[in-house]
C-alpha positions as CSV (number, residue, x, y, z in Angstrom):
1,X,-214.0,-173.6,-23.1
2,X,-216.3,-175.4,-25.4
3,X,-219.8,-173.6,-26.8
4,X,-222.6,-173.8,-24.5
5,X,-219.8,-174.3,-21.5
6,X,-221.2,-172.0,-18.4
7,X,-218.3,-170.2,-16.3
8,X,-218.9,-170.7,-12.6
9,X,-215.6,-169.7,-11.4
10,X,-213.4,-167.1,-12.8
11,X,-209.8,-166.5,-11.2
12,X,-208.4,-163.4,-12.5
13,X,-204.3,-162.4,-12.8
14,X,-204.4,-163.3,-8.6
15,X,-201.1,-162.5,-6.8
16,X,-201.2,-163.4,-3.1
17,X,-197.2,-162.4,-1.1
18,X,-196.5,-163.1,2.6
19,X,-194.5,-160.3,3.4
20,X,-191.0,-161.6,0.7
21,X,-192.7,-164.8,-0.5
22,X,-194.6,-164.5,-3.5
23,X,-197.5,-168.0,-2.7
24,X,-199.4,-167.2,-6.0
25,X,-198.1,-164.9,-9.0
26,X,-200.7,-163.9,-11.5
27,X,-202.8,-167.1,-11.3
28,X,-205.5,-167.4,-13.9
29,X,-208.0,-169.7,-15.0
30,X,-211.6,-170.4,-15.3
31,X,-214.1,-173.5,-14.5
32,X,-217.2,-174.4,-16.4
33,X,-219.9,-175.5,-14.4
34,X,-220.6,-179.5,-13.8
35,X,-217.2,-179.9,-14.6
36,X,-214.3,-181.6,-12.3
37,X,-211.5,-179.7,-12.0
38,X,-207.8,-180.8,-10.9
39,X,-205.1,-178.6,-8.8
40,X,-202.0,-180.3,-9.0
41,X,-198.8,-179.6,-8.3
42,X,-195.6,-180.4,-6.1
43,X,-195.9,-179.3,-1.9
44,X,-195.4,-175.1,-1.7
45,X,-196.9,-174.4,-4.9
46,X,-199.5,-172.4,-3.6
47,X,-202.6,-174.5,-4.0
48,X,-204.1,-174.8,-0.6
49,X,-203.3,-170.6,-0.6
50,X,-205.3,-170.4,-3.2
51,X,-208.0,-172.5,-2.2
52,X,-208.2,-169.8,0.9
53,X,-208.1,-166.8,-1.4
54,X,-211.0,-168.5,-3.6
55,X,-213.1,-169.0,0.2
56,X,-211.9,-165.8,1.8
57,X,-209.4,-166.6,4.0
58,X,-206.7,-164.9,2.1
59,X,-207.5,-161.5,0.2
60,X,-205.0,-160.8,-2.8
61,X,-202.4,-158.4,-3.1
62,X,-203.9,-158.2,-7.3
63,X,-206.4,-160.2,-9.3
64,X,-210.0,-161.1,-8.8
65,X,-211.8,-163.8,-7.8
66,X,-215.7,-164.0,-9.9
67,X,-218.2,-166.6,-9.5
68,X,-221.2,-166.8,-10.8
69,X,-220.4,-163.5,-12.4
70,X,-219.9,-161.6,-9.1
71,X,-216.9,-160.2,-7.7
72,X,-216.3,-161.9,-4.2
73,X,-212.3,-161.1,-3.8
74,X,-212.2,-160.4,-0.5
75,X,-215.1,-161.2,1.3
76,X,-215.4,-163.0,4.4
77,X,-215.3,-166.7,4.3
78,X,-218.8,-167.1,6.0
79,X,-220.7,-164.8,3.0
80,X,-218.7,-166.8,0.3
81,X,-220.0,-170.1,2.1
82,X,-223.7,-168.4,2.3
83,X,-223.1,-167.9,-1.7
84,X,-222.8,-171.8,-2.5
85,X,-219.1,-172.0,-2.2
86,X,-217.9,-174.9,0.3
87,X,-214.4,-176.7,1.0
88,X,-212.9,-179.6,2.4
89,X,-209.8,-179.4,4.5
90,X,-206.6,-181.7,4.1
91,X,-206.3,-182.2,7.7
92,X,-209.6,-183.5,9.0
93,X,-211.1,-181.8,12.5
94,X,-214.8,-182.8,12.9
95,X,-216.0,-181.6,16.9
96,X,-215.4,-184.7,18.0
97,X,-217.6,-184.7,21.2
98,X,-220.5,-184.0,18.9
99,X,-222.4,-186.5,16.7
100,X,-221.6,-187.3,13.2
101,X,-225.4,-185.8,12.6
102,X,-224.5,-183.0,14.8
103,X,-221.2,-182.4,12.7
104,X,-223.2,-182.5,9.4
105,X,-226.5,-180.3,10.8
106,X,-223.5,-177.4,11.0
107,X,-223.1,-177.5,7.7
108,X,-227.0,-177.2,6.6
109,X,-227.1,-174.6,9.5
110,X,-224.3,-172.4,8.5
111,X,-224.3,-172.8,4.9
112,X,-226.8,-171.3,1.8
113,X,-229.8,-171.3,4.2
114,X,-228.3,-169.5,6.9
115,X,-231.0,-167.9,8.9
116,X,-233.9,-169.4,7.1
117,X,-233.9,-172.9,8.3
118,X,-234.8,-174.8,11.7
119,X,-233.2,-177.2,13.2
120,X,-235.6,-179.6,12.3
121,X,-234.8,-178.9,8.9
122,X,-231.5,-178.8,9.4
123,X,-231.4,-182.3,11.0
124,X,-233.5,-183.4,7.7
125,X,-230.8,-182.6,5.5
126,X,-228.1,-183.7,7.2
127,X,-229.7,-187.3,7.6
128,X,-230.5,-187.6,3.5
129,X,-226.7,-186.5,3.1
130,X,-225.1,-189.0,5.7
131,X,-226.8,-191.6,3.8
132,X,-225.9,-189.9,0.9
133,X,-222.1,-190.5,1.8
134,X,-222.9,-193.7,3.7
135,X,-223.0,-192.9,7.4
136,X,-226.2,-192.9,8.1
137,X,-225.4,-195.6,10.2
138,X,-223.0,-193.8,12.2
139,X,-225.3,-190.7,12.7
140,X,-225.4,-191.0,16.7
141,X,-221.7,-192.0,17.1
142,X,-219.4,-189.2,18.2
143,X,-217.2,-187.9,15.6
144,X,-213.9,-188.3,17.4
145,X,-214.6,-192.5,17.0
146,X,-214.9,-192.4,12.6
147,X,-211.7,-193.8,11.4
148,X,-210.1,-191.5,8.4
149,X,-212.3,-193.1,5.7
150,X,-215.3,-192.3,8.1
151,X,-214.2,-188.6,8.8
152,X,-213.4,-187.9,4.8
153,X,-216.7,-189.0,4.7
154,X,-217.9,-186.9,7.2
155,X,-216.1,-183.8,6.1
156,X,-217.9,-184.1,2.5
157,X,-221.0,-184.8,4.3
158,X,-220.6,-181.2,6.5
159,X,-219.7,-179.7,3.6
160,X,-222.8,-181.1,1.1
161,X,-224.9,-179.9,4.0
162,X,-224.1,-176.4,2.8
163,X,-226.2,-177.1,-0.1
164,X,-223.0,-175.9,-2.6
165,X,-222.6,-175.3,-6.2
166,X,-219.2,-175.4,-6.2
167,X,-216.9,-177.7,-3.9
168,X,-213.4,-177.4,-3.4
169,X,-211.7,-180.7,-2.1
170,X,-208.0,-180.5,-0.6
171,X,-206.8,-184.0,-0.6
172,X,-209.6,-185.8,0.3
173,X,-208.0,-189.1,-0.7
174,X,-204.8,-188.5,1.5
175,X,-204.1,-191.6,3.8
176,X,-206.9,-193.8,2.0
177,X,-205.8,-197.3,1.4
178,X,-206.5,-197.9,-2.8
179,X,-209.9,-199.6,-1.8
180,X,-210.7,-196.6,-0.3
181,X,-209.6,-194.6,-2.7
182,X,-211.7,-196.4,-5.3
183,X,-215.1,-195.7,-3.4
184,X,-214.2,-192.3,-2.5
185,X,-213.6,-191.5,-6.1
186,X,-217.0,-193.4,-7.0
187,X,-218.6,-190.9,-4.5
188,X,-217.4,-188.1,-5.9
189,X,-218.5,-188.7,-9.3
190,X,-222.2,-189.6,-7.4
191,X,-221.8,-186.2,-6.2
192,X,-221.3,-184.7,-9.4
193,X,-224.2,-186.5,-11.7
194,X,-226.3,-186.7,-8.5
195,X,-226.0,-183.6,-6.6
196,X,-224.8,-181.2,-9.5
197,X,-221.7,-179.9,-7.9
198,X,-218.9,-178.8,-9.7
199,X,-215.7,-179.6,-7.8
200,X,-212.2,-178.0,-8.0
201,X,-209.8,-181.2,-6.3
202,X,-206.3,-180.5,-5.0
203,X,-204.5,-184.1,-5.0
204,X,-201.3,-185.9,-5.1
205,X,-202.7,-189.4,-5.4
206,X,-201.9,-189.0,-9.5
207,X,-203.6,-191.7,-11.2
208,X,-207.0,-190.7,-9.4
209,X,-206.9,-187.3,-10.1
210,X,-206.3,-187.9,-13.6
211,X,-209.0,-191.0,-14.5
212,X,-211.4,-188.4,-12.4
213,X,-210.9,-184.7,-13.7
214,X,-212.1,-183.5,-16.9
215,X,-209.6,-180.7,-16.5
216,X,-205.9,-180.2,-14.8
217,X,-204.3,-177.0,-13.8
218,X,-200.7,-177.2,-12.2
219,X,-199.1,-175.2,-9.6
220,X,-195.6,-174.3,-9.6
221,X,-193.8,-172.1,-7.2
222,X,-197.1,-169.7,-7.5
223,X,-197.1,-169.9,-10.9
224,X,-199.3,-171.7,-13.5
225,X,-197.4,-173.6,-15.3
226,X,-199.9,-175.4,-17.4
227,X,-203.5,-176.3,-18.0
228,X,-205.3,-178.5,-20.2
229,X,-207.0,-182.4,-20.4
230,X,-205.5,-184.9,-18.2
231,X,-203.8,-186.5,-21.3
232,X,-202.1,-183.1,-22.5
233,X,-200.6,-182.2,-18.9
234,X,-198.8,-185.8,-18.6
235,X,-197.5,-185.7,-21.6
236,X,-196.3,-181.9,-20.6
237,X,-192.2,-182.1,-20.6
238,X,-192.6,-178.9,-18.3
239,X,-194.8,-180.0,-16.0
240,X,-193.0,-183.4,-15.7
241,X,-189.8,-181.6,-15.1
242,X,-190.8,-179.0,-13.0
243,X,-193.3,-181.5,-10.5
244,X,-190.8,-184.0,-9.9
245,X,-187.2,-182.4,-10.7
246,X,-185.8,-185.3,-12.4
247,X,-185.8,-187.9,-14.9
248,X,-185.8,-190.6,-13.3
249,X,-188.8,-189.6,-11.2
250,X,-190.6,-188.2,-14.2
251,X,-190.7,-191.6,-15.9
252,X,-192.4,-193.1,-12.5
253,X,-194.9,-190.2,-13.1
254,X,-196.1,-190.6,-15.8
255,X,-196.2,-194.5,-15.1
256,X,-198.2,-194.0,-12.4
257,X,-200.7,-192.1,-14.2
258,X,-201.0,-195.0,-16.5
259,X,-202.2,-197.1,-13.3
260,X,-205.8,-197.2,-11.7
């Protein structure tokens, strides 16, 4: 961590076991605030579990989870959320009978303000947002209509309504053509320099993840297996090996992160 680097996210030593199976095993790391931070790593590493253990989904077997300096292992995913914690999910479900502003007026409804917000209000925020991300447009359409560009869109745009500090993204460009991927990846840096969120990104689309994050930290059967600048982790023989399984593979790796 550089001088003057704020921590708002501290995992501590966390160990999370499903009865035999051991997801995460001593997991430890830290992210500075305004930063972009990747999660990477091959399917069943235990990145989406920890993603749930970070929200309150999951509580550990061992470790903590701090942010901002508070201990919030454990809680319940609705008070993390309330705290400025909010996530993206890999597999998209917006309601789809309500609106797209409906969908997003959730978020501002259920998130930091909880409580101490109206409706009108609520609808307020979630209209700046939708044009925020774009949809604007769509705001009276019924969710289940978006195609999966639109509801990525949307998913951000429920979760931004939540007014977060820190966002966690789990593979918010899967199934995204490479012009997609371009503007979602363009939005996400708006949402960093514009919105001041820091954002922790789980992704297998390579090349973005690594032209985007400041930071990696890779996954491996539970374990971390390495963490460092986007430069240092391609060039990590361990991390090659152990993400792919092969040589041959890990020469396509590493030119793929050479592309985009």
């Amino acid at each position: 961590m550089a001088e003057g680097d704020i921590v708002i996210l501290r995992v501590e030593k966390v160990t999370k076991r499903f009865g035999g199976l051991v997801a995460l095993s001593d997991v430890s790391f830290e992210v500075n605030q305004g930063e972009i931070l990747g999660l990477i790593g091959p399917n069943g590493a235990g990145k989406t579990t920890l993603f749930n253990v970070i929200t309150g989904v999951y509580k550990p077997e061992e470790g903590r989870v701090i942010f901002k300096n508070k201990d919030i292992t454990g809680l319940r995913p609705h008070k993390i959320a309330r705290m400025g914690i909010a996530r993206t999910h890999q597999i998209v479900k917006p309601f789809g009978d309500l609106t797209v502003l409906e969908n997003t007026m959730i978020g501002a409804l259920y998130g930091r303000r909880h409580g101490h917000i109206t409706e009108e209000e609520a609808r307020d925020i979630a209209l700046d947002i939708l044009e925020f991300v774009g949809l604007k447009e769509k705001a009276d359409l019924p969710a289940r209509i978006l195609n999966i560009q639109e509801k990525k869109r949307l998913e951000l745009a429920r979760a931004l309504a939540e007014e977060p500090e820190l966002l966690l993204l789990d593979e918010v460009l899967a199934g995204l053509n490479p012009s997609e991927v371009a503007k979602m990846l363009d939005l996400l840096r708006k949402i960093r320099s514009e919105k001041n969120v820091t954002m922790i990104m789980i992704e297998h689309v390579m090349h973005a993840v690594m032209n985007l994050a400041d930071r990696i930290v890779v996954l491996h059967f539970g374990r971390k297996i390495a963490e460092g600048t986007p430069e240092e982790v391609a060039s990590n023989p361990e991390v090659i090996t152990a993400y792919l399984g092969d040589p041959e593979m890990a020469l396509k790796f590493v030119k793929s992160l050479k592309k985009g």
